[in-house]
LUMMI-42919 format. One record per residue (C-alpha): x, y, z; residue in three letters. Coordinates in steps of 0.001 Angstrom, whole numbers. Example, Ala and Ser with C-alpha at 12.3 -4.5 7.8 and 13.67 -1.06 7.14 Angstrom:
east:12300; north:-4500; up:7800; residuo:ALA
east:13670; north:-1060; up:7140; residuo:SER
! end
This chain:
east:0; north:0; up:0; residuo:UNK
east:1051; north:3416; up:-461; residuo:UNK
east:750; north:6777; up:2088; residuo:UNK
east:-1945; north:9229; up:1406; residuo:UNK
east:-1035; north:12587; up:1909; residuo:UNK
east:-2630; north:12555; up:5421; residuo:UNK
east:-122; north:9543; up:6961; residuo:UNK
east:-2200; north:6755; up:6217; residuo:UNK
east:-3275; north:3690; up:4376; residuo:UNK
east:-4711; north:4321; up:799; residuo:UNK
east:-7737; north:1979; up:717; residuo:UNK
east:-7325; north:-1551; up:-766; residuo:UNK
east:-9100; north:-441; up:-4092; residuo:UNK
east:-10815; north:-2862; up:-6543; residuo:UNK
east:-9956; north:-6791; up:-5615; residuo:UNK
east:-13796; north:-7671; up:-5991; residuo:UNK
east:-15358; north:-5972; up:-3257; residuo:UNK
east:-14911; north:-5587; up:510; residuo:UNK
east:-17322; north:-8184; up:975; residuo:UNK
east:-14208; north:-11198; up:215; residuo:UNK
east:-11976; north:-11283; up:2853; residuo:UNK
east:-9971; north:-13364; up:362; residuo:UNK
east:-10793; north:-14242; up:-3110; residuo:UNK
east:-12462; north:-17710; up:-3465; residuo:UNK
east:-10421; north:-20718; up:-5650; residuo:UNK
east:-12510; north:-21150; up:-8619; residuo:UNK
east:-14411; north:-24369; up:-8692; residuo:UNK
east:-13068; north:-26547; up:-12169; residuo:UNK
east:-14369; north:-25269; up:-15811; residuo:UNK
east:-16457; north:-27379; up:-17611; residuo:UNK
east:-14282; north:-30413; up:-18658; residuo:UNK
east:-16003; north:-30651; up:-22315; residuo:UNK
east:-19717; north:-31024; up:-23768; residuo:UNK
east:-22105; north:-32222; up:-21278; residuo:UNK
east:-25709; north:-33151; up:-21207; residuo:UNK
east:-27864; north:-31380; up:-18799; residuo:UNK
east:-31873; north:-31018; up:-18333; residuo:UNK
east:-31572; north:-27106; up:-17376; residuo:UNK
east:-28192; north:-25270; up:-17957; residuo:UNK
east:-28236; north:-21812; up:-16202; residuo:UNK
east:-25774; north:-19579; up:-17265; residuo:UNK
east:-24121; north:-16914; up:-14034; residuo:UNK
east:-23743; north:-17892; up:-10549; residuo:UNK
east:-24929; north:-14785; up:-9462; residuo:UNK
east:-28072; north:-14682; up:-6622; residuo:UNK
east:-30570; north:-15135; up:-9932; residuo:UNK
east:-28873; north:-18348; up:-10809; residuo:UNK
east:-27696; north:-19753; up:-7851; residuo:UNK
east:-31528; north:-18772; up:-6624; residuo:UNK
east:-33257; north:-20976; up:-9604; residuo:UNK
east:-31076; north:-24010; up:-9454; residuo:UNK
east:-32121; north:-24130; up:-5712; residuo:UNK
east:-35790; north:-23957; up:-5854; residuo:UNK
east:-35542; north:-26291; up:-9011; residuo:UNK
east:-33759; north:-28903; up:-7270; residuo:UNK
east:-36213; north:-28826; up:-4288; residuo:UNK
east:-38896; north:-28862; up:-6621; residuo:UNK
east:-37927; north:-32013; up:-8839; residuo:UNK
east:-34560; north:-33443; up:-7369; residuo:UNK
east:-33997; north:-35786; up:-10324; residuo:UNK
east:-33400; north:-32868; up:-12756; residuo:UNK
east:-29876; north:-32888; up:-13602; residuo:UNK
east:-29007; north:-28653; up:-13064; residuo:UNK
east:-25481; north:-27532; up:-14685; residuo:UNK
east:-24741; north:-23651; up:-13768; residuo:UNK
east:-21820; north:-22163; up:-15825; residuo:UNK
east:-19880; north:-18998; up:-14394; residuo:UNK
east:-17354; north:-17205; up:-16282; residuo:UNK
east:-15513; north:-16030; up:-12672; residuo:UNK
east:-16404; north:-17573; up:-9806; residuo:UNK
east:-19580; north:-17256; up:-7583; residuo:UNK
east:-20778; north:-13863; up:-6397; residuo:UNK
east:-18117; north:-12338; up:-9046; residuo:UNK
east:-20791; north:-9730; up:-10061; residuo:UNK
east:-23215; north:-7765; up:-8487; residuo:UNK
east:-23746; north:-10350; up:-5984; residuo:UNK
east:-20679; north:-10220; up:-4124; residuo:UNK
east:-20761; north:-6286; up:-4660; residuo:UNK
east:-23678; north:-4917; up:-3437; residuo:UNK
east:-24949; north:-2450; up:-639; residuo:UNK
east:-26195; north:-5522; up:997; residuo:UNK
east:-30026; north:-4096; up:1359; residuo:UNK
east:-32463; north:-6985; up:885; residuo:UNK
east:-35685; north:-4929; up:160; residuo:UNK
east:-39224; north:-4943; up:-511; residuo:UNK
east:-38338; north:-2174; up:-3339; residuo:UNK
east:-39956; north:-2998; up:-6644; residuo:UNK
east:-38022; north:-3195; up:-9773; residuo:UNK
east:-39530; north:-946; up:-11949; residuo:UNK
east:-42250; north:1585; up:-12793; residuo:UNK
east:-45267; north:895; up:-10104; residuo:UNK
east:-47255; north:3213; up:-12165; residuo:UNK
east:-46001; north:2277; up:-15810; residuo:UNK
east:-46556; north:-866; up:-15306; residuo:UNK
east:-50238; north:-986; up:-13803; residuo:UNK
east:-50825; north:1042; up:-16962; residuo:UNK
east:-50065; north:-2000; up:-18983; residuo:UNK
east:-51305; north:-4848; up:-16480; residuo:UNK
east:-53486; north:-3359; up:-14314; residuo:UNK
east:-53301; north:-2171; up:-10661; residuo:UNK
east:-54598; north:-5298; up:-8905; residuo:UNK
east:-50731; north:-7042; up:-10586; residuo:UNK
east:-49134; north:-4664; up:-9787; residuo:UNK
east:-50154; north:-4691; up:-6072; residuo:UNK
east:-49761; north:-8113; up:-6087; residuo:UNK
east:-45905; north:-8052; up:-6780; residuo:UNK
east:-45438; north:-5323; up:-4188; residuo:UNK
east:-47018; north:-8073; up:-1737; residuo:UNK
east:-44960; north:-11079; up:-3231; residuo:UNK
east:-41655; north:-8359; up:-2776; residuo:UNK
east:-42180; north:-7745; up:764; residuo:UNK
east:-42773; north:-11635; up:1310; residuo:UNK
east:-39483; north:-12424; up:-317; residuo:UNK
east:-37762; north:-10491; up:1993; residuo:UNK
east:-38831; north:-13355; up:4658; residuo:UNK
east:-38026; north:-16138; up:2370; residuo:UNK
east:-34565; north:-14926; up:1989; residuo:UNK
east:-34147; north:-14235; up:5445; residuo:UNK
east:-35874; north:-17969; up:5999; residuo:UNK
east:-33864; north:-19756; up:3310; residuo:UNK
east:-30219; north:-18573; up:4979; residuo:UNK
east:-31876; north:-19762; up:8051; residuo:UNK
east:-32730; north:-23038; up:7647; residuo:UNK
east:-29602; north:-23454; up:5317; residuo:UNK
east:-26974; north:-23131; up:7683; residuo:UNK
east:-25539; north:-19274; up:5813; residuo:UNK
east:-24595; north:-17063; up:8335; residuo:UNK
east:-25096; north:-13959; up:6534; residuo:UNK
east:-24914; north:-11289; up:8999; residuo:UNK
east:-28609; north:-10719; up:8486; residuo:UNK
east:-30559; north:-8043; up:10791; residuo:UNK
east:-34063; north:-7118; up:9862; residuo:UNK
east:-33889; north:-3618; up:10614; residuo:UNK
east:-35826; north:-1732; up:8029; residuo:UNK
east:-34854; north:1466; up:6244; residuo:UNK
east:-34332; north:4672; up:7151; residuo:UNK
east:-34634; north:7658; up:4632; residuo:UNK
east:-33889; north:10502; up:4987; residuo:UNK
east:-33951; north:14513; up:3472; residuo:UNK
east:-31344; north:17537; up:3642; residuo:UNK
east:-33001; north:19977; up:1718; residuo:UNK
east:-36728; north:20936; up:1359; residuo:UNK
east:-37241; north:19344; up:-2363; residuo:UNK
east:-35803; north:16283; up:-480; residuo:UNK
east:-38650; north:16309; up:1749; residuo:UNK
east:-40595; north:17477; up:-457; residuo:UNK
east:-40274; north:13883; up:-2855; residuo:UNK
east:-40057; north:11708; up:720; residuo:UNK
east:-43402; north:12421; up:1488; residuo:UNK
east:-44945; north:12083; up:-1554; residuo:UNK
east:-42846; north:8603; up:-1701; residuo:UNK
east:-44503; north:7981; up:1365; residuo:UNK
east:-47690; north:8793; up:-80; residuo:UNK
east:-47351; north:6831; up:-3041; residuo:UNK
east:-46192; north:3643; up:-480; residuo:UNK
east:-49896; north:4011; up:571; residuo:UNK
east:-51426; north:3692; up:-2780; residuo:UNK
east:-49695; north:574; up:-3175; residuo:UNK
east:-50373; north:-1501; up:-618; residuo:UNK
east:-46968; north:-424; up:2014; residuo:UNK
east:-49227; north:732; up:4817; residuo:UNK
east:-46388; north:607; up:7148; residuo:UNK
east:-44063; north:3582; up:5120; residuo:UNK
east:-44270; north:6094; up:7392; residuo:UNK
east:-43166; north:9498; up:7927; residuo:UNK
east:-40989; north:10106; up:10695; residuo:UNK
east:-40152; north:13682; up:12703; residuo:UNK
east:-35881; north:14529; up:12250; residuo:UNK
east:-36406; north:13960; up:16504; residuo:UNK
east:-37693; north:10771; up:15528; residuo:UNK
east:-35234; north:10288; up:13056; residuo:UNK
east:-32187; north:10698; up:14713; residuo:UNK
east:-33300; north:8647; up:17364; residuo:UNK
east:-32934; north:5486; up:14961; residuo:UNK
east:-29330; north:7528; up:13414; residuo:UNK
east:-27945; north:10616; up:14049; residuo:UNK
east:-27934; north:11716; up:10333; residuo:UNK
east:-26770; north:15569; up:10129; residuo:UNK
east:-29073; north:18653; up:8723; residuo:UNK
east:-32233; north:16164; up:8619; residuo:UNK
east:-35589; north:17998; up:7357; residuo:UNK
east:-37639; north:15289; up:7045; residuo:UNK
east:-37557; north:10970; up:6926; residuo:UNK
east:-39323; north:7972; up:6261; residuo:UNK
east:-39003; north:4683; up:7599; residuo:UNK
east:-40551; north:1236; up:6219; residuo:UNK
east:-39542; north:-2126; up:7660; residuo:UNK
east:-39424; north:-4349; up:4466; residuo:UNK
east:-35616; north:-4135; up:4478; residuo:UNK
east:-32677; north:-6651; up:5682; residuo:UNK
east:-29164; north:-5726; up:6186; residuo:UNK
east:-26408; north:-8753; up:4820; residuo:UNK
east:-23142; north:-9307; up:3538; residuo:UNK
east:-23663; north:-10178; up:341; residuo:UNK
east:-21167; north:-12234; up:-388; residuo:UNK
east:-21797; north:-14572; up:2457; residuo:UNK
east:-24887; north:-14849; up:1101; residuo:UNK
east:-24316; north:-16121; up:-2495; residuo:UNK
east:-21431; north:-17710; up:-1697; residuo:UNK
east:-23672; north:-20191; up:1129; residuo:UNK
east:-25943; north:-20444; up:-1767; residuo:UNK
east:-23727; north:-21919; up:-4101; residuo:UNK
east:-22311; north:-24115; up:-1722; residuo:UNK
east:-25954; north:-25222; up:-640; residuo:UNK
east:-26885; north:-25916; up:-3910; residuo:UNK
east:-23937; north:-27832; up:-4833; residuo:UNK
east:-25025; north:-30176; up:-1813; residuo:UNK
east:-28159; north:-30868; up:-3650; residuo:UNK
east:-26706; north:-31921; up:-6488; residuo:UNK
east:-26294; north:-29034; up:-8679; residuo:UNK
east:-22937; north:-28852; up:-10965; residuo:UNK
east:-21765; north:-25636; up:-10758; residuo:UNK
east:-18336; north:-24823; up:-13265; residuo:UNK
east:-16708; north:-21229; up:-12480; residuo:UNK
east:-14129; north:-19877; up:-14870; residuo:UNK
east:-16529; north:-21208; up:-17935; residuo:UNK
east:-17276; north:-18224; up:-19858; residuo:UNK
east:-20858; north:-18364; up:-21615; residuo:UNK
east:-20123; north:-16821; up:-25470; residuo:UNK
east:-22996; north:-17804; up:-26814; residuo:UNK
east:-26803; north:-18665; up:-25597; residuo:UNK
east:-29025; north:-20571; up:-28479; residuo:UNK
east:-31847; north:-23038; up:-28432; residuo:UNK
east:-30548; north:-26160; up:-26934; residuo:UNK
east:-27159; north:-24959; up:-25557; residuo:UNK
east:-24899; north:-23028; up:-24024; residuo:UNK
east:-21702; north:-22581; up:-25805; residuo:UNK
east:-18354; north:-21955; up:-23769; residuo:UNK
east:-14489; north:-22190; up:-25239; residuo:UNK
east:-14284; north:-25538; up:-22654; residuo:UNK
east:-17381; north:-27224; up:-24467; residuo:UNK
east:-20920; north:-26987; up:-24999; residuo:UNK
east:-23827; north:-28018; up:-22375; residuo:UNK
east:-26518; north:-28728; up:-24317; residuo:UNK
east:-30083; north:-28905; up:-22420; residuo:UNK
east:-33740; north:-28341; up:-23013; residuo:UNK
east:-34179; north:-25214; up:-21054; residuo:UNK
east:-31143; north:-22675; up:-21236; residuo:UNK
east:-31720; north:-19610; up:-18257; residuo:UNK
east:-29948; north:-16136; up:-18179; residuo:UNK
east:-28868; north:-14801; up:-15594; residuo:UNK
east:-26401; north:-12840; up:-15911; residuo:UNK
east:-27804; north:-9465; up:-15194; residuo:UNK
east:-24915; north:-6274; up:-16222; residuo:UNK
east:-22940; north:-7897; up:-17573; residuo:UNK
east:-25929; north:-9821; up:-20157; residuo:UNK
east:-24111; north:-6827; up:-22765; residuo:UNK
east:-21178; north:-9459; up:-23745; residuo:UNK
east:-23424; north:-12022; up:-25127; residuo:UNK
east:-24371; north:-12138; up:-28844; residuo:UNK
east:-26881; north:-9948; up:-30185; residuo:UNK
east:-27754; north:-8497; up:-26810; residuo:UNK
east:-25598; north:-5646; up:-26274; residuo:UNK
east:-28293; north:-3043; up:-26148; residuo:UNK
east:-30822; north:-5287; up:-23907; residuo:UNK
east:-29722; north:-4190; up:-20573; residuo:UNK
east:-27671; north:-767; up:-19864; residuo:UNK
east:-24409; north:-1956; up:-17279; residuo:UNK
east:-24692; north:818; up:-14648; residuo:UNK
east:-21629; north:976; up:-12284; residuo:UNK
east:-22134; north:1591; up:-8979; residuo:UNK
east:-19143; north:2154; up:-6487; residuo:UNK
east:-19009; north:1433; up:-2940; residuo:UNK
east:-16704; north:2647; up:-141; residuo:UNK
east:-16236; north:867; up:3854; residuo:UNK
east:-14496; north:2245; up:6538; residuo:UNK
east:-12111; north:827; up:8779; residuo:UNK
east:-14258; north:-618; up:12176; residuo:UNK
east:-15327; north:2102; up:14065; residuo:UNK
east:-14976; north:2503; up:17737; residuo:UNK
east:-17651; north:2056; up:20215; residuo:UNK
east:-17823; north:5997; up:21308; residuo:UNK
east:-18074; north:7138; up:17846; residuo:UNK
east:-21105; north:4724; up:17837; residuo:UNK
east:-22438; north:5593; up:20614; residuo:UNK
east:-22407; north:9386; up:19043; residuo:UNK
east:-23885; north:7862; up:15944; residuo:UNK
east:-26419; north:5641; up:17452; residuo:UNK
east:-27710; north:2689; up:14792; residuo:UNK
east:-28294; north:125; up:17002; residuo:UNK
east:-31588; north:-1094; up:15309; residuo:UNK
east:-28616; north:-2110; up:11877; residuo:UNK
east:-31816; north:-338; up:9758; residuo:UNK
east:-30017; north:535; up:6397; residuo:UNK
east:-29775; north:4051; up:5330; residuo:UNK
east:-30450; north:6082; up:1525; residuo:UNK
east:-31309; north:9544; up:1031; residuo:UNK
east:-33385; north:11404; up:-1717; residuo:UNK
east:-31029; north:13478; up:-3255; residuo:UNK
east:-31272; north:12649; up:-7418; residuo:UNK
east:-27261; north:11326; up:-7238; residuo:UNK
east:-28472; north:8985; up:-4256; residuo:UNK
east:-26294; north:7262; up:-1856; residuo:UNK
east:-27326; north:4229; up:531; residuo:UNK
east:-25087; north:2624; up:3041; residuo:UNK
east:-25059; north:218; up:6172; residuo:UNK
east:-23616; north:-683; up:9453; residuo:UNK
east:-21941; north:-3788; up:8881; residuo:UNK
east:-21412; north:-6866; up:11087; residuo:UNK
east:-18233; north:-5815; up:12433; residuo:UNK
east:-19174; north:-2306; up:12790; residuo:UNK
east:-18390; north:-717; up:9433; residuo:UNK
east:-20062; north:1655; up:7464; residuo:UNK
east:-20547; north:1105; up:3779; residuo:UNK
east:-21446; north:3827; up:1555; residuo:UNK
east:-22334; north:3554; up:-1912; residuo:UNK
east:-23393; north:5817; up:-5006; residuo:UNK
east:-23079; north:6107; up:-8788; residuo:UNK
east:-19635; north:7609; up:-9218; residuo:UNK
east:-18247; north:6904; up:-13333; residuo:UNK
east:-22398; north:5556; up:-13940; residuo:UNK
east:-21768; north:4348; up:-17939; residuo:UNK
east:-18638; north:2963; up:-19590; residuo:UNK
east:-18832; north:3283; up:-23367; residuo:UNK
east:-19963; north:441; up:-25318; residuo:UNK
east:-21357; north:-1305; up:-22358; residuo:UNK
east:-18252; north:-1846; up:-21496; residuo:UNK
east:-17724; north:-3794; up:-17700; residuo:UNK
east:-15011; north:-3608; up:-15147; residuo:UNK
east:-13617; north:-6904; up:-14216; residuo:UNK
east:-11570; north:-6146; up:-10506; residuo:UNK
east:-13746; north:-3196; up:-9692; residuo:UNK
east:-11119; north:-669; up:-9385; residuo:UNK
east:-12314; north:3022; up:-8577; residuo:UNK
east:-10980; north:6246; up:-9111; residuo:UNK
east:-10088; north:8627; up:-6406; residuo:UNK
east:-12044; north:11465; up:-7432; residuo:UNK
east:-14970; north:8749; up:-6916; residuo:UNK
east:-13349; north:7498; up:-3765; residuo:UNK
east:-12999; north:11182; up:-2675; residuo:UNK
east:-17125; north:12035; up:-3105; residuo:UNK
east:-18087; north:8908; up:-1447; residuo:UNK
east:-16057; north:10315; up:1724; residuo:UNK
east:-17335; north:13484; up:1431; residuo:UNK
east:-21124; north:12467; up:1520; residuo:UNK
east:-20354; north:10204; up:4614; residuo:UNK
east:-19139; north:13016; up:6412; residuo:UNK
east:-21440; north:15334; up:5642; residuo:UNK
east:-24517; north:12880; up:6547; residuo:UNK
east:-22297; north:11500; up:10162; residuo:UNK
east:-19356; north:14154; up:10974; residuo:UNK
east:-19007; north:11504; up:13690; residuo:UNK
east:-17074; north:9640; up:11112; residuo:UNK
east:-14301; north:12884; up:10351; residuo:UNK
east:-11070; north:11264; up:10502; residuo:UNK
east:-12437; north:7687; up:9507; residuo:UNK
east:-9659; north:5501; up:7482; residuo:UNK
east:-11539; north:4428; up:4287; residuo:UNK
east:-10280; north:740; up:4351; residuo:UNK
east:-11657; north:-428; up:713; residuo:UNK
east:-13075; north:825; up:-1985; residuo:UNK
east:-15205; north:-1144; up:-5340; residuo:UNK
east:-17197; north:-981; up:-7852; residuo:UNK
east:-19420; north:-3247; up:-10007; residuo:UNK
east:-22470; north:-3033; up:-12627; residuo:UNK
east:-26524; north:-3474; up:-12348; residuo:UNK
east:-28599; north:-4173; up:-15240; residuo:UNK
east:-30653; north:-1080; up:-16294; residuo:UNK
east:-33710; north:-2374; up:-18859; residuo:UNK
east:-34658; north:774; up:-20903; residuo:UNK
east:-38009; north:1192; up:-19278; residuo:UNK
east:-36219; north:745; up:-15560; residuo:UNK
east:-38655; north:-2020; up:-14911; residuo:UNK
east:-37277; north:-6037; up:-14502; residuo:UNK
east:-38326; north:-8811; up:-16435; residuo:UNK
east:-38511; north:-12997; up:-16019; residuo:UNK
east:-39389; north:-14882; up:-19039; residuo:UNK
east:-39305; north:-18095; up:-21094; residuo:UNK
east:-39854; north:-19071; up:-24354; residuo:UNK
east:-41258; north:-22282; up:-24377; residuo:UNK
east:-40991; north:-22727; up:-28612; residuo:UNK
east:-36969; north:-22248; up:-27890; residuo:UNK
east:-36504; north:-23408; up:-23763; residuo:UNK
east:-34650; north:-19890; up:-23462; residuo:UNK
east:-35767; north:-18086; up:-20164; residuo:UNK
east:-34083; north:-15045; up:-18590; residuo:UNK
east:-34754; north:-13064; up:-15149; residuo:UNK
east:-32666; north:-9451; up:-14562; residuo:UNK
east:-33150; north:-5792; up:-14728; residuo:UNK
east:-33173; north:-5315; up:-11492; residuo:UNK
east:-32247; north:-1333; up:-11362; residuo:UNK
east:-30075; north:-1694; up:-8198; residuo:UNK
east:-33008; north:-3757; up:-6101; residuo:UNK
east:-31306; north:-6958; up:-6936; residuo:UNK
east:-30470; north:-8536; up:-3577; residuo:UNK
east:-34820; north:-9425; up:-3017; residuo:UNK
east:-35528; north:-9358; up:-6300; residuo:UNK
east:-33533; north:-12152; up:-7723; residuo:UNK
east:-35746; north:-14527; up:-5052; residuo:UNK
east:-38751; north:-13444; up:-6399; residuo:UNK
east:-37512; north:-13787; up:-9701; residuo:UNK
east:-36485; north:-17278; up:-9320; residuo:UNK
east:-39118; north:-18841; up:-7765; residuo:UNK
east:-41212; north:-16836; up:-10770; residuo:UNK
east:-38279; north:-19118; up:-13161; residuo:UNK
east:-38759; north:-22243; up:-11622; residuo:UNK
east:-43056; north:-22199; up:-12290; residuo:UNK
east:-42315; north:-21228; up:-15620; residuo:UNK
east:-39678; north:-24063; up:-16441; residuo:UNK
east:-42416; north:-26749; up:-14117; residuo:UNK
east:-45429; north:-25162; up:-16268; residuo:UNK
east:-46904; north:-24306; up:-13513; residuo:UNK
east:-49296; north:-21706; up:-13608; residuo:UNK
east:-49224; north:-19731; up:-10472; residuo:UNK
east:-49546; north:-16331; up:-8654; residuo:UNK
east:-45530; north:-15824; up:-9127; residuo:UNK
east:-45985; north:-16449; up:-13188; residuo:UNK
east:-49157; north:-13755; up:-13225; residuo:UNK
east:-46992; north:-10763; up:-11907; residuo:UNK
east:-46844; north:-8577; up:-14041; residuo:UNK
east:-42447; north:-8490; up:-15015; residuo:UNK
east:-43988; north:-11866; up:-15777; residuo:UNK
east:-43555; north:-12053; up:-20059; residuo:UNK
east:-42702; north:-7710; up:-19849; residuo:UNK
east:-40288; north:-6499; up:-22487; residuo:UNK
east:-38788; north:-3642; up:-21804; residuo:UNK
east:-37393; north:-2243; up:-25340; residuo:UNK
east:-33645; north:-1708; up:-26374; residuo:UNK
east:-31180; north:749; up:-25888; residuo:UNK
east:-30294; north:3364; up:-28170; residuo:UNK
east:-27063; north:2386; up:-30577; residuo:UNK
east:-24016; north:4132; up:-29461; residuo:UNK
east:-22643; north:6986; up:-28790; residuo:UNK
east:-26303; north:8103; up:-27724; residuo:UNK
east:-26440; north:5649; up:-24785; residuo:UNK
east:-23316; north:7148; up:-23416; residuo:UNK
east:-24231; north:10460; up:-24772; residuo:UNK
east:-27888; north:9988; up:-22900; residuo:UNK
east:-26281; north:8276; up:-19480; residuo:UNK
east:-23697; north:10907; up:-18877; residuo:UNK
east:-25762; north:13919; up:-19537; residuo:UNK
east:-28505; north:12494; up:-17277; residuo:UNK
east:-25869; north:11816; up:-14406; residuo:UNK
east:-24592; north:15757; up:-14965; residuo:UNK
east:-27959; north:16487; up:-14839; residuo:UNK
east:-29039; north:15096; up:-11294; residuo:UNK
east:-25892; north:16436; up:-10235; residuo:UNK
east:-27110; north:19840; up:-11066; residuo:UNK
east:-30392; north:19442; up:-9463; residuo:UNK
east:-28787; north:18666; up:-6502; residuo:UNK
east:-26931; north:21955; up:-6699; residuo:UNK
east:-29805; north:23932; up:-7967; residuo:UNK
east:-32011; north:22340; up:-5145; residuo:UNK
east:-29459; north:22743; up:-1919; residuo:UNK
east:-30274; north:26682; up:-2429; residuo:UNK
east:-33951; north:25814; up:-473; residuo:UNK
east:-36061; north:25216; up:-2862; residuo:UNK
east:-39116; north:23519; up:-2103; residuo:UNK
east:-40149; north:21733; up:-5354; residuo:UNK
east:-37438; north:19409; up:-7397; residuo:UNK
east:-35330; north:20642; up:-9823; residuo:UNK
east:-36813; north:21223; up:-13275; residuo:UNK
east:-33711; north:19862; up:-14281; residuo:UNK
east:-34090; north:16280; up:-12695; residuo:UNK
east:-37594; north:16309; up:-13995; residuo:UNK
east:-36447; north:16857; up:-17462; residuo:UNK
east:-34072; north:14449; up:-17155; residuo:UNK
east:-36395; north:11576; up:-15424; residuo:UNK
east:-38583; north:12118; up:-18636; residuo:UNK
east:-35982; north:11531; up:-21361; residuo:UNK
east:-34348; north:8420; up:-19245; residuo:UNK
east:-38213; north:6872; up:-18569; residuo:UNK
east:-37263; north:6737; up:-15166; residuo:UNK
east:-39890; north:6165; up:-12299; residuo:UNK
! end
């Protein structure tokens, strides 16, 4: 390591994520062509996820996963660790084309599948560091508060009775976030360490008789098989999940937009700084600003902070060791301390990065084609961690032909649109990321409504 100008440690920076104390040892490639009833292609949470609840529900299928790094390489292993009841998508969008009773439905079956991830890792042994403490929101400036309550509001409409609004008092007696206006709280969220979690997946599955091959890089998906530069796996039913980083297969670079995302954790923090901080119910923690961050107290008494940082890389273009630059590194810091000044002086210890799938309508999608046995599940917009449950259970009705609540939903079948060709996707991501920086700017002078900027810039991206 080298010295940062203050005396101390620059952070570890890239290696994966924080989340590995040390890099795994690859499980063997595929050895050559194999035979397989359903080949599912990442060992990511959506994978890992499917090949579980297909194996419980009909143990003699013979389940093949194929990873091109190892488990948990992706977003997975990189995550804030927040498994939430957030939806996917557009709530409103997409009751427009399914209806409002589906729509409802799937923020029910969300908030469920927090409790069946929190059961699963339960009764499977994976010590996760899960803590079912909620999430706090919060506001610093009045168009802040302004968009919490009516995301409070809108909570209502859609079935989360238990959003509520909460008083900065009653705020900061959960976390002592500086400058506070206003906050919301809602207890559909889990704190986790990500990595233990997918990585106790893929170990649990493998005890049930799922092959899994890491360092097998998927080149191409077609009808029937699943093409790697080790062999082929051919099988009846081929699944994707391979969520940002779907861009490097054939003929799907413009189906999902790889976001980055980088995360920063500090070194452990002592107990009086805590005790200045509070947190003792682990809730995690996101703001409203438009260039949001969202962050939790870890296991061994860390905070980890994320937020967009370098959001688009041209071409769809992924990071493979998650390396991030110190101007990135530097803003990250910056927020932390200006949200908990009780962290001034904090070492940074690590800083990452990694991609999420962005559909062009920011709303996820599980399918299969039954004429070709090609399904796929992704898009999840950041709200992964939850989401990829739902989503599999959703994969493993469809692949069963079962018809069930999970395969009415209403991401169920949804196709999102592509991408524009380049450079207008880069053009489009980077000018909407200077945008909501702007907005921020324009609305930390007081006022009361959001930025006309942000607006303008949620309309040409389609987000919710």
């Amino acid at each position: 390591m080298t010295a940062t100008t203050a005396g101390r440690p620059a952070p570890v920076n890239g290696r994966v994520a924080h989340w590995f104390a040390e890099l795994p040892t690859p499980r063997p490639a595929l050895p050559g062509d194999r035979d397989a009833d359903v080949c599912v292609v990442g060992a990511g949470l959506t994978g890992l996820w499917t090949a579980y609840y297909l194996k419980h529900a009909d143990p003699g299928l013979r389940i093949t996963v194929l990873e091109a790094e190892f488990a948990g390489f992706g977003a997975s292993g990189r995550n804030g660790g927040w498994a939430s009841g957030l939806i996917p998508g557009a709530r409103d969008r997409m009751a427009g084309a399914y209806g409002r009773p589906a729509v409802l439905d799937w923020q029910r079956a969300m908030n469920e599948a927090v409790d069946e991830v929190i059961g699963v890792a339960a009764r499977e042994g994976i010590d996760a560091g899960i803590v079912k403490g909620g999430t706090l929101r919060v506001a610093r400036t009045p168009a802040q508060a302004t968009r919490l309550r009516h995301k409070v509001e809108q909570d209502h409409e859609w079935g989360v009775a238990d959003s509520v609004l909460l008083t900065p008092a009653e705020s900061a007696a959960r976390i002592r976030v500086d400058g506070v206006t206003a906050a919301a709280f809602t207890p559909h969220c889990a704190r986790l360490q990500p990595a233990a979690l997918v990585r106790g997946l893929a170990d649990t599955v493998e005890r049930l008789g799922v092959t899994i091959h890491e360092k097998s890089p998927v080149t191409a998906i077609e009808p029937g098989r699943a093409v790697t530069a080790h062999g082929t796996v051919r099988a009846p039913v081929v699944l994707r999940a391979t969520e940002g980083f779907t861009a490097s297969l054939k003929g799907l670079r413009r189906t999902w937009l790889p976001m980055n995302s980088s995360m920063i954790v500090t070194e452990p923090l002592p107990a009086r700084t805590w005790r200045e901080i509070g947190w003792e119910g682990r809730e995690t923690l996101g703001d409203t600003a438009h260039g949001h961050m969202y962050a939790q107290r870890t296991a061994d008494d860390r905070i980890a902070i994320g937020g967009r940082g370098v959001p688009y890389r041209f071409g769809s273009r992924t990071d493979h060791e998650g390396r991030v630059g110190e101007r990135t590194i530097g803003q990250l810091t910056r927020t932390l301390e200006r949200m908990l000044p009780q962290t001034a002086g904090a070492r940074v210890h690590h800083a990452w990065c990694g991609v999420l799938a962005v559909p062009r309508d920011w709303s996820a999608t599980v399918g299969l084609d039954r004429a070709t046995g090609l399904g796929w599940a992704g898009g999840y917009v950041g709200h992964g961690v939850t989401s990829t449950n739902l989503a599999a259970r959703t994969l493993t009705d469809l692949v069963l032909e079962r018809d069930t609540r999970l395969t009415r939903l209403p991401w169920t079948g949804h196709a999102p649109g592509a991408w524009e060709p380049e450079p207008f996707r880069w053009l489009g991501v980077r000018g909407l990321y200077a945008a909501y920086r702007l907005a921020d700017r324009h609305e930390a002078g007081g006022r009361v409504r959001t930025s006309p900027i942000a607006t303008i810039a949620d309309l040409i991206a389609r987000r919710p």
